[in-house]
C-alpha positions in Angstrom: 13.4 -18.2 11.4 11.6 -16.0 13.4 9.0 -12.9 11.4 10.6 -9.8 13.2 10.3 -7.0 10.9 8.8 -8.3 8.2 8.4 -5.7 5.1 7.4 -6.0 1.7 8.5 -6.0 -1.9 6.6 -4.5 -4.5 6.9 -5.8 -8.3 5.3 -4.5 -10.9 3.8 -7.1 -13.7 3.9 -6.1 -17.2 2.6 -7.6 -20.1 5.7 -7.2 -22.7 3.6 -7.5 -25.9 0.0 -5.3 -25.4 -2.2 -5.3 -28.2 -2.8 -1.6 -29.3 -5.7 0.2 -28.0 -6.1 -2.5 -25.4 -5.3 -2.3 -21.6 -2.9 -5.0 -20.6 -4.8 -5.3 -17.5 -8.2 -7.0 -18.7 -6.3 -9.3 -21.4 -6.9 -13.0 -20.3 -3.7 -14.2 -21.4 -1.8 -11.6 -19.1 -4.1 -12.0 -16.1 -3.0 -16.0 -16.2 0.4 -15.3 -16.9 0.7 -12.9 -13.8 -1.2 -15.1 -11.6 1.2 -18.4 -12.3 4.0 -15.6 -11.3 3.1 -15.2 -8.9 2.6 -19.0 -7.7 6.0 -19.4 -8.1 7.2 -16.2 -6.3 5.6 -17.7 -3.4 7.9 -20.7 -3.6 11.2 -18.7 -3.7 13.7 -18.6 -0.6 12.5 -16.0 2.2 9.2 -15.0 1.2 6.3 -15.2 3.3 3.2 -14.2 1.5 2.8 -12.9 -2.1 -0.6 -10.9 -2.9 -2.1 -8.7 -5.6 -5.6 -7.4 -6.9 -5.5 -10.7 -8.5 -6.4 -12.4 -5.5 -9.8 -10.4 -5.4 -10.3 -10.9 -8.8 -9.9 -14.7 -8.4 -12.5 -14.8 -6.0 -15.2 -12.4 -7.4 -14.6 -14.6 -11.0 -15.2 -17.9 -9.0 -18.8 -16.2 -7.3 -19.5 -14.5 -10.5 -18.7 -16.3 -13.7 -17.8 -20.0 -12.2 -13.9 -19.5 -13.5 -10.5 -19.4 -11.6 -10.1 -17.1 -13.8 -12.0 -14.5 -16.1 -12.7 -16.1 -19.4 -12.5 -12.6 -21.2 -12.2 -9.2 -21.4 -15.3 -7.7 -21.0 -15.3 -10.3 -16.9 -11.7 -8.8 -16.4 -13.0 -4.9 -17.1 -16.2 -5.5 -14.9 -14.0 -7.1 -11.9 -11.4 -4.5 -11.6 -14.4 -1.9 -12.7 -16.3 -3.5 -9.4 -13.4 -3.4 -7.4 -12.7 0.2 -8.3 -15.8 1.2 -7.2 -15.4 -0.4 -4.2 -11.9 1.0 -3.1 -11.2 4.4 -4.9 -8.9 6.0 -7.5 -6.2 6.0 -4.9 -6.2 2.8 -3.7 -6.8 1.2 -7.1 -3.4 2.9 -8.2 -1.9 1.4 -6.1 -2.6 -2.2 -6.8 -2.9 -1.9 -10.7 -2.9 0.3 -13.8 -4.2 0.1 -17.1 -0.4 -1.9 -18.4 -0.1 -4.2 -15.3 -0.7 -5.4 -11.8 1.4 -4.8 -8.7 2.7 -8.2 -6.3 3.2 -7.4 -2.7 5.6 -9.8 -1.8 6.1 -10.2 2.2 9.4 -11.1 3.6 11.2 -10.4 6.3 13.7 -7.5 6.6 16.9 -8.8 9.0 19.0 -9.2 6.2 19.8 -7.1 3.6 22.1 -9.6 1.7 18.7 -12.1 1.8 16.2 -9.4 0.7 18.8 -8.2 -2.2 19.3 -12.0 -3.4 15.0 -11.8 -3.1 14.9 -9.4 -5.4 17.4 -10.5 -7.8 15.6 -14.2 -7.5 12.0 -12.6 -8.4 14.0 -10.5 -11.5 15.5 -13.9 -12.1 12.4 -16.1 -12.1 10.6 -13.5 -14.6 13.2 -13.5 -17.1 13.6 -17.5 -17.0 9.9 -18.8 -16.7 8.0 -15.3 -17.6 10.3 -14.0 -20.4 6.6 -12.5 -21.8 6.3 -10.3 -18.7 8.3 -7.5 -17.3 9.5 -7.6 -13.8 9.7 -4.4 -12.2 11.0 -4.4 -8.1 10.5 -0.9 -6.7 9.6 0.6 -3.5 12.2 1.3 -0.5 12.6 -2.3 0.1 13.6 -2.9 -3.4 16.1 -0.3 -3.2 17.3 -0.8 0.0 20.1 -3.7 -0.4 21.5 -2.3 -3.2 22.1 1.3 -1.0 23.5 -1.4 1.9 25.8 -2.1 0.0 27.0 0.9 -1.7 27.1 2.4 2.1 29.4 -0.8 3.1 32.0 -1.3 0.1 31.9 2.1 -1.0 31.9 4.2 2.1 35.5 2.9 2.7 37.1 3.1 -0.9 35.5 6.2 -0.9 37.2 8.0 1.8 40.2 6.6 0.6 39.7 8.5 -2.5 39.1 11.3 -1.2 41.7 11.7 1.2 43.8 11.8 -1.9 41.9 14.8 -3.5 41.6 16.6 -0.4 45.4 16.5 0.2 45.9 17.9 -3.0 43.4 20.7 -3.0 45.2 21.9 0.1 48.6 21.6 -1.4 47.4 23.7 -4.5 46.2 26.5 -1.8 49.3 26.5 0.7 51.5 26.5 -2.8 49.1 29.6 -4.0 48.7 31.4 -0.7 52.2 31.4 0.0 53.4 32.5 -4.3 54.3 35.8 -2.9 56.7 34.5 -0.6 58.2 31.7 -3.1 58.9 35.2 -5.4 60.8 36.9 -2.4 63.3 34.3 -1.8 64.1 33.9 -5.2 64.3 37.8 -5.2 67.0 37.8 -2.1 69.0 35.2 -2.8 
């Protein structure tokens, strides 16, 4: 298949159980749970690429510490702290928050049927394999299918509808507007 207009999916990765007081984002657990997610999203129907903050964090762990992985909490907080530092409030916002990470996952857009049945199989995968993380689509590519289809089964039902209600709107007003005539005839006759 060919890559014309490729787009991509955001998902947001949430650990469902977060220790109190504790950022999601620097527990251990969580960061190896998100990563084999997203492993696996890469091997669903249609995508391209999948890629997060993870992927940075992966490789300044390996330099760093000598782990795939950080080991603990106090790696995890320096990592994203260094790669805060490096990009900015802004951009950091955009790729994690305190609760979870965000997976940018590349697919092409000629289909909406395909990238709605994407969605619904990343939504799938997390509440099969990942039932300890929440899986969050959003963004206008997320949304998009869903609004296809609303604008192709409902546009038509729709106008059927309202035909109905318009038809009897304007009965109501010719019945009212002409009352005062109705009252003559019965007057004459």
């Amino acid at each position: 298949p060919s890559h014309c207009g490729f787009d991509r999916i955001s998902v947001a990765v949430i650990p469902k159980q977060v220790k109190p007081g504790s950022a999601g984002i620097i527990d251990t657990h969580f960061l190896s749970r998100a990563d084999q997610f997203g492993r696996e999203v890469t091997k669903l129907d249609n995508v391209r690429e999948v890629n997060s903050a993870l992927d940075t964090v992966k490789v300044i762990s390996r330099e760093s510490y000598k782990n795939s992985i950080p080991s603990d909490s106090r790696q995890a907080h320096d990592i994203f702290q260094t790669i805060e530092w490096d990009l900015g409030q802004l951009i950091k916002e955009q790729l994690w928050f305190d609760d979870g990470v965000v997976f940018f996952v590349s697919t092409s857009m000629e289909d909406s049927n395909k990238t709605g049945q994407l969605c619904s199989n990343v939504i799938e995968l997390g509440r099969k394999s990942f039932p300890d993380l929440d899986i969050l689509p959003f963004n206008k590519l997320a949304l998009y299918p869903q609004t296809d289809k609303y604008i192709r089964d409902g546009k038509p039902c729709n106008m059927v509808n309202s035909q109905w209600i318009i038809i009897a709107i304007c009965a109501c007003w010719v019945i009212w507007r002409n009352r005062g005539n109705i009252q003559r005839y019965r007057l004459t006759n």
